[in-house]
C-alpha positions, 0 to 999 in steps of 0.5 A: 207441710210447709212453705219457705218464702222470699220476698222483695220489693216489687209489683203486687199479685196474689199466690194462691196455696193449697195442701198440694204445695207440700214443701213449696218455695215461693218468691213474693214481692212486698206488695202481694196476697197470699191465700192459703186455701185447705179443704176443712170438715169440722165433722170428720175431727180434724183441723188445720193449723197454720203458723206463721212469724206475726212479725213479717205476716199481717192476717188479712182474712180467715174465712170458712166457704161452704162448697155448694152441696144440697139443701139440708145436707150435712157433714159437707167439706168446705174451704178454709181461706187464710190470706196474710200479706207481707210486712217486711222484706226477707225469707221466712217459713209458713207451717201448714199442718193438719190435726186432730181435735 
């Protein structure tokens, strides 16, 4: 999967991303979050890997949410949230790809 991006100057708002965007075009503004949001399970062998050009995204976060599932079970699936913010006017592509480990 991947993501071509534009951004220009303008107002902030956040784009939210998931593995459904699947040769996505987005148009950003200087000032807006993008989170990318992909359902993970460690236990099944496989991850995600995302690539992105350091020089025109800042990491802002990368976490990994437990979805609600009962007490004491394991295995379960959770979401993986990366958010990056643009540095720099211009168009790029993000590399969305899942692996095995």
């Amino acid at each position: 999967s991947f993501v071509a991006l534009l951004c220009t100057s303008t107002y902030a708002a956040i784009h939210i991303l998931t593995e459904k965007e699947d040769h996505a075009t987005l148009h950003i503004s200087f000032n807006d979050l993008i989170k990318i949001q992909l359902r993970t399970n460690p236990s099944t062998g496989y991850a995600w890997n995302i690539e992105y050009p350091t020089d025109t995204f800042s990491l802002s976060q990368d976490t990994i949410k437990a979805e609600p599932h009962p007490s004491g079970m394991v295995g379960f699936p959770s979401i993986r949230e990366i958010q990056l913010r643009p540095l720099k006017v211009g168009t790029t592509t993000l590399k969305v790809r899942l692996f095995k480990t």
